[in-house]
C-alpha positions as CSV (number, residue, x, y, z in Angstrom):
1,X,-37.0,12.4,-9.6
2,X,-34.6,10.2,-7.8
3,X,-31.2,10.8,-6.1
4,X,-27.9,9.5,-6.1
5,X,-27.1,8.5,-2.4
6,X,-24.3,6.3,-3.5
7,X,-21.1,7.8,-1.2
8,X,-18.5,5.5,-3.1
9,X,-16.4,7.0,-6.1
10,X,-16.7,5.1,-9.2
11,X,-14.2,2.3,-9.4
12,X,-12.4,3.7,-12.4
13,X,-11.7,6.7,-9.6
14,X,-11.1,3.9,-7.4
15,X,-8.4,2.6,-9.4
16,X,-7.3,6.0,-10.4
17,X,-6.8,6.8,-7.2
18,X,-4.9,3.6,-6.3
19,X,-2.2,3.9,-9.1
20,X,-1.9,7.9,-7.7
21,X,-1.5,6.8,-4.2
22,X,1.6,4.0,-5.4
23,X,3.3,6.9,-7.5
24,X,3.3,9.3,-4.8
25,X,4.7,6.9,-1.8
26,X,7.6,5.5,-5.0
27,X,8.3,9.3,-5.2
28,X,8.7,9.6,-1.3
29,X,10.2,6.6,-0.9
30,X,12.6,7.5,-3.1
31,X,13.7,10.3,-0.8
32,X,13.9,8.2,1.9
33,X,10.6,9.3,3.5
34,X,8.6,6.7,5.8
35,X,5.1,6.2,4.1
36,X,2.0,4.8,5.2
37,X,0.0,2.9,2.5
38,X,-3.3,0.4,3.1
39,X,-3.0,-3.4,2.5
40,X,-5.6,-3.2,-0.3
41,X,-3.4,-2.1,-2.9
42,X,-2.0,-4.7,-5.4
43,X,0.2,-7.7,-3.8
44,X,2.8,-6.6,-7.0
45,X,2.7,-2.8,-6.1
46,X,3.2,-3.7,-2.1
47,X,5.9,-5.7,-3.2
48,X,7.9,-3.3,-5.2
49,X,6.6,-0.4,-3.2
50,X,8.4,-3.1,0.3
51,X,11.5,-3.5,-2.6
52,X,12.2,0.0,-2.6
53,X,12.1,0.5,1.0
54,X,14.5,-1.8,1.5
55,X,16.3,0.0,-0.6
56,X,16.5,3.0,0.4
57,X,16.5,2.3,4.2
58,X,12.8,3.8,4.4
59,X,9.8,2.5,6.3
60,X,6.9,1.2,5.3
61,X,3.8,0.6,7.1
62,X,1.1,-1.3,5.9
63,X,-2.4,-0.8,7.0
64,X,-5.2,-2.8,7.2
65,X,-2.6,-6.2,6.8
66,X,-5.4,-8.4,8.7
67,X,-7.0,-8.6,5.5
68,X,-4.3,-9.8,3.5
69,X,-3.4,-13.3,3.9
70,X,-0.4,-14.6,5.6
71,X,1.5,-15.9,2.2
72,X,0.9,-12.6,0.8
73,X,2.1,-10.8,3.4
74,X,5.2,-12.9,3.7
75,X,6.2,-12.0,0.6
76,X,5.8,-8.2,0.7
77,X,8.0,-9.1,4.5
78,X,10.8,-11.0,2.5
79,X,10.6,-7.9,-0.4
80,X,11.1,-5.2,2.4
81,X,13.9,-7.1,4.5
82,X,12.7,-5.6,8.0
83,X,11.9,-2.2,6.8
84,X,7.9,-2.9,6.5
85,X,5.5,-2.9,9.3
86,X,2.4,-4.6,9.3
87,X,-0.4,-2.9,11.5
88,X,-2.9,-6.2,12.3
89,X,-5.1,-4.0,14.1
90,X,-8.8,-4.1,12.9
């Protein structure tokens, strides 16, 4: 008999998870709500996700930027016009 000790969800509920987590801050967002999302997610979903912040005068803070690089970041920066924050902390 052997066990399962793998901790991680499968990476379709990986994924899964990731495309949730972009709907729910474009909903709050939306509202003008300040969200919180990690630096992992797709550069083109940070981008829009920095887009409509801008938009709607909302903050957005990414975590976990260190491990984006610094072009990448840049351009979710220019998307968000001064309405993202990048946490470098590690």
């Amino acid at each position: 008999m052997s066990l399962d000790t793998d901790t991680q969800p499968p990476r379709d509920a990986q994924a899964s998870r990731g495309s949730r987590d972009v709907r729910l801050a474009q909903a709050l967002l939306r509202l003008g709500a300040g969200v919180v999302v990690h630096a992992s997610l797709p550069l083109a979903d940070l981008i829009a996700l920095a887009q409509q912040a801008a938009e709607r005068g909302a903050a957005l803070t990414l975590r976990g930027a260190h491990e984006r690089s610094t072009a990448d970041l840049e351009r979710v920066a220019m998307a968000g016009r001064g309405q993202v924050t990048f946490d470098l902390s590690g």
